[in-house]
N, C-alpha and C positions, 0 to 999 in steps of 0.2 A: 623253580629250583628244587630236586632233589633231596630230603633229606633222610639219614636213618638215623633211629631214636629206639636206645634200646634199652631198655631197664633189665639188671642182673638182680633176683634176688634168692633167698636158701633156696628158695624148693624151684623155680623155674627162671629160663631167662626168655622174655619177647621181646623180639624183635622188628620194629616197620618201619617201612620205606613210606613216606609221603612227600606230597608232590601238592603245593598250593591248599593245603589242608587236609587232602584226599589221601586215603592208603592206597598203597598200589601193589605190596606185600608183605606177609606176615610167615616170620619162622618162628616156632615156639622151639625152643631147646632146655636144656635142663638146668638147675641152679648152678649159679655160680657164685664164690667168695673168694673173694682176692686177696684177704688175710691169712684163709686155711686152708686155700686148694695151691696145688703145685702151677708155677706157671707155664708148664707144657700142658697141662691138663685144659686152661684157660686157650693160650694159643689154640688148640683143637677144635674146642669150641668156636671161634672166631673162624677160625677155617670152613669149619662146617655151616655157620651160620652164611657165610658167603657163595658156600657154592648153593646151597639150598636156596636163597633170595634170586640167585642169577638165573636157577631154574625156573622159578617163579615168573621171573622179568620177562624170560626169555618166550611162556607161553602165555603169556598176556600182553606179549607183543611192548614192554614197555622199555623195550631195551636192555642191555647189557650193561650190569651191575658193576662189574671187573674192567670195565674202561676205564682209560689212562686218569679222567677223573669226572664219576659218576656222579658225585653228589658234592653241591655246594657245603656242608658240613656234616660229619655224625656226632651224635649227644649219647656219650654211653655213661649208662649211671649203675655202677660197681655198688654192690655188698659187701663190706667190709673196712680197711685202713687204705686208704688211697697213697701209701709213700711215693716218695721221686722216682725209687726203682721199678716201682709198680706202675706208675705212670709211663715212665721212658718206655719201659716193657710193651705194656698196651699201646700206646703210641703205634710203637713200628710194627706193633701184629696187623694193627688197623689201617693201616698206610701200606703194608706188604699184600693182606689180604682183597683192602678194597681199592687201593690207589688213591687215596684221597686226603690231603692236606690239613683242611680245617676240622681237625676232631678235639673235642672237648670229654674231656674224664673228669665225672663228677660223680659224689659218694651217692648211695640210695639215701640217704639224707636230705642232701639236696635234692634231688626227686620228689621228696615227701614235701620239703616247703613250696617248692615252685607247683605240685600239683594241688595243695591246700590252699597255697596262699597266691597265686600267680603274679603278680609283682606288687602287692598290698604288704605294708606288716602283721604280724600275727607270731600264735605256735602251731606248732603243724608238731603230730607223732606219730610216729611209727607203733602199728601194732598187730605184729604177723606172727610168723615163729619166734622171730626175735624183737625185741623191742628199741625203740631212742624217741631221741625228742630234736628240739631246738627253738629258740626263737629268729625269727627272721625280721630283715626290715626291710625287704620288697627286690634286695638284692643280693643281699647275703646274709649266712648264718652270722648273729652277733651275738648269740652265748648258745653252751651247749653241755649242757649235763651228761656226762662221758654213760655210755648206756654199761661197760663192765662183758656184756654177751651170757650166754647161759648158766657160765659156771658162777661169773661173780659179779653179775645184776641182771639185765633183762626184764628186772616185774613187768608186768602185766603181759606180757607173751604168752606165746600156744605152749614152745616151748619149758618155759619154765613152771607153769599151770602143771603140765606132764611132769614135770622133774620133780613135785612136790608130791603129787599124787603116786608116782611110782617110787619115791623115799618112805611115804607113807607104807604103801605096798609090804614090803620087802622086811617091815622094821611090826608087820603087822596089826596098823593103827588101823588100815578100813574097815568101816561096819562089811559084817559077812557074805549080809547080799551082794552089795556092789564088787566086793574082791573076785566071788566064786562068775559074776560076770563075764569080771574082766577077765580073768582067768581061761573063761570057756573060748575068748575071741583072741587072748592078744599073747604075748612069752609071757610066761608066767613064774617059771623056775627061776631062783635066783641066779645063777651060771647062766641062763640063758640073756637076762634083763640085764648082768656083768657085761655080757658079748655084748651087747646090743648100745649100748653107752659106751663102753672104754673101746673096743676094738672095732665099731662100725665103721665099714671103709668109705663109708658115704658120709651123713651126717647126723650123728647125735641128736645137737637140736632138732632136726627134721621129723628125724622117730620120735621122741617126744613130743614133739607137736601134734605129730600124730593120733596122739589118745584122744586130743579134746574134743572130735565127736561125740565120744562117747561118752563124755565125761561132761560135757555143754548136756544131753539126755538125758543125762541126770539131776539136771541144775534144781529139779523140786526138792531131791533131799537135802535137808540141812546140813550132814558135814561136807556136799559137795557144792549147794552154795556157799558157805562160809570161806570153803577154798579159793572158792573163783571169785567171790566179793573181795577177797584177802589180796588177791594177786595185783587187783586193779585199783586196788587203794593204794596199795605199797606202790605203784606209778603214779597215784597222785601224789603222796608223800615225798617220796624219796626224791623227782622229778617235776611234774608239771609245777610243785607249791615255788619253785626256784624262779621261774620264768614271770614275767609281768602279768598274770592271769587275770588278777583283778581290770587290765584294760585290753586286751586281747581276746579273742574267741580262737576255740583250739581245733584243728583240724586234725580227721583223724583217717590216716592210711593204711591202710591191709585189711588182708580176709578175716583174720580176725579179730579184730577189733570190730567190721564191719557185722561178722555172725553176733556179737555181742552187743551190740548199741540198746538194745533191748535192757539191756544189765547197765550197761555203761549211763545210760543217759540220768536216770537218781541219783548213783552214785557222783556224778557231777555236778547236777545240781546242785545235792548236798553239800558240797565242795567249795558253791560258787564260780566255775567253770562253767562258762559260755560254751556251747559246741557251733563252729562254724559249717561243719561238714564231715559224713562219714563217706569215704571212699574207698572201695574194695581192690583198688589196683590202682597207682601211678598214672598207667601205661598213655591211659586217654586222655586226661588232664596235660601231661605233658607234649601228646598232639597238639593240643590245644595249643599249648603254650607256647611251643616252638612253628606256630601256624603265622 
């Protein structure tokens, strides 16, 4: 049987088709968020992603995607607030674009527990551009420390790591080496770093998230660890101390969180936090899971 499994999240969405465990294809497309993109912008994507896999299908001989009904079910797991209208929405894009009936829309949240935890209890969090958490118990999320997003929570994100460093920036707190750096490779001017936050027609967090290369290559200097130690404590605080930690081990999803585990694992210990697992993408764990 058929299935497609697609995780949405900021910066990319992928997409695959598997078949008794196996992939049979894969379309990479661009991020998507369901709370702050338009939903014509979303249906497109879903369009696209459809004709793209049928192309796929079609030279790998594995058949046509776009039959009356291709796939035993699809598992699409959205970025953002999952409301009723965003649901009914996606529903019919997924049912118009692929023909298929049994589709489930679940948050990237769920993603994160089902590929941390696969049907065991535990915490599983998110830690990519943006950050969240939850506790699970093998079936469903049963508490969930609301994450706020970049402007009003998020710690321990790419994003918000950048949003503290470029408030720094601007308000001229960096030591002189690392500014005149940052300066050479990234906007620099304040009008420019304005544009780049308030009127980006993509995504803010995404550009913020963006510095933490540079800014992870700097992790020896002391005010830029103290930042990024800062960031991922204020997620142990504010968030994981909530959740039953002391009998759960925490699993941990995204890139980066996954570039960080290096940083991350002391600062947990210290903490008392178990780590069950660092995983750099959903994608594969939930082949798994839906195998």
């Amino acid at each position: 049987m058929k299935k497609l499994i697609c995780e949405a999240g900021a910066t990319k969405t992928d997409w695959r088709v598997i078949e008794n465990g196996q992939q049979l294809a894969r379309h990479l497309g661009a991020g998507l968020n369901v709370s702050t993109m338009d939903m014509a912008v979303i249906r497109k994507s879903i369009r696209e992603a459809a004709d793209a896999l049928t192309g796929e299908n079609e030279k790998s001989g594995a058949g046509n995607l776009t039959s009356d009904e291709p796939f035993g079910a699809i598992h699409f797991y959205a970025a953002g607030v999952v409301t009723p209208h965003i649901h009914e929405v996606l529903t019919s894009s997924f049912r118009s674009c692929f023909g298929t009936s049994g589709i489930e829309i679940q948050t990237d949240l769920m993603a994160c527990a089902r590929a941390a935890c696969f049907h065991a209890p535990g915490v599983a969090a998110i830690l990519g551009t943006g950050s969240n958490s939850c506790q699970f118990d093998g079936e469903k999320i049963v508490r969930h420390v609301k994450s706020g997003g970049f402007i009003l929570g998020d710690e321990g994100s790419a994003s918000v790591l950048g949003k503290w460093f470029v408030s720094d920036y601007i308000k001229g707190l960096v030591p002189a080496e690392i500014a005149a750096e940052y300066a050479s490779q990234f906007p620099s001017e304040y009008a420019d770093i304005v544009e780049q936050v308030y009127h980006n027609p993509g995504s803010p967090s995404a550009w913020l998230g963006s510095l933490c290369p540079f800014l992870l290559s700097h992790y020896g200097h002391p005010y830029i660890r103290r930042m990024v130690d800062g960031n991922f404590q204020a997620f142990i605080d504010r968030s994981l101390r909530q959740y039953d930690i002391d009998q759960y081990p925490v699993g941990i999803v995204g890139g980066f969180g996954y570039a960080c585990q290096g940083i991350l694992r002391p600062l947990f210990e210290a903490a008392g936090i178990r780590i069950r697992a660092f995983i750099p993408a959903p994608i594969e764990e939930l082949i798994k899971y839906h195998a």
